[in-house]
C-alpha positions, 0 to 999 in steps of 0.5 A: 241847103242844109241847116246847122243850128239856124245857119243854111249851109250849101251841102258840099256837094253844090260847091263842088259843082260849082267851084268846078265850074269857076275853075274850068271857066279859070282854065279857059281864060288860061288857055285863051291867053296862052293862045294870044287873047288880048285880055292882057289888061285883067291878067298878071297884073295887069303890065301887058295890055293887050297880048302876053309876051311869049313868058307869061303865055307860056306860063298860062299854057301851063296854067290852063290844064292844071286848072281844067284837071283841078276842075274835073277833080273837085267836080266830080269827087275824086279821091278818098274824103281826106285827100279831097278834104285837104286839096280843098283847103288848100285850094281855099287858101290858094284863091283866098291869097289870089283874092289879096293879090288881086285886090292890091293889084294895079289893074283895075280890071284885075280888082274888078273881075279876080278879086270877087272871083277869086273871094267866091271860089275860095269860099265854095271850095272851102264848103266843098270840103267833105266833113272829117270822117266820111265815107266816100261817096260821089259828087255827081249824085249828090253824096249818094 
């Protein structure tokens, strides 16, 4: 952690990490859904209890590779700062609009499970962000 004026601020490289990982886990739930899981329940509000219909798994197989390749991105560091930079912030604002739906969902399994979820990813991804200004460097050895 790094101190900004006696506040502890996870270095970005951390929450790349670990907004990666919370993705890649998103995408396996994704891909599980695709394939049938019946977890239906915490999923699109939480309408179809058990399997998906054939739209809404669609729409997860769709979901899970965008997840996993976002994942594989923000984890790793690719791109030049000022494109991971405002790929992170929108990402932010994705899950922090996620965190909202969630939270207002019918589901209670959806308000339970997605919406800290979503709420956690959305402030890692925001402290991934690389500050204005830097130079490339790579994520996997800690901005070296």
């Amino acid at each position: 952690m790094t101190d900004t004026g006696g506040v502890r601020r996870l270095p970005a490289h951390h929450a790349a990490r670990a907004t990666g990982a919370l993705l890649a886990a998103q995408g396996v739930f994704q891909a599980c859904l695709a394939s049938g899981a019946p977890w239906g329940r915490v999923a699109y509000g939480g309408t179809h209890p058990g399997r998906l219909p054939e739209k809404l798994r669609r729409i997860s197989g769709v979901a899970a590779p965008v997840y996993a390749a976002s994942a594989l991105a923000v984890a790793t560091g690719a791109g030049p700062p000022r494109v991971r930079r405002a790929a992170l912030s929108g990402l932010a604002a994705f899950m922090a609009v996620g965190t909202v739906l969630n939270g207002v969902s019918r589901s209670p399994g959806e308000r339970l499970v997605w919406t800290p979820f979503c709420a956690v990813t959305a402030v890692l991804a925001w402290a991934a962000r690389p500050d204005q200004g830097t130079r490339a460097t790579s994520v996997i050895t800690g901005g070296r």
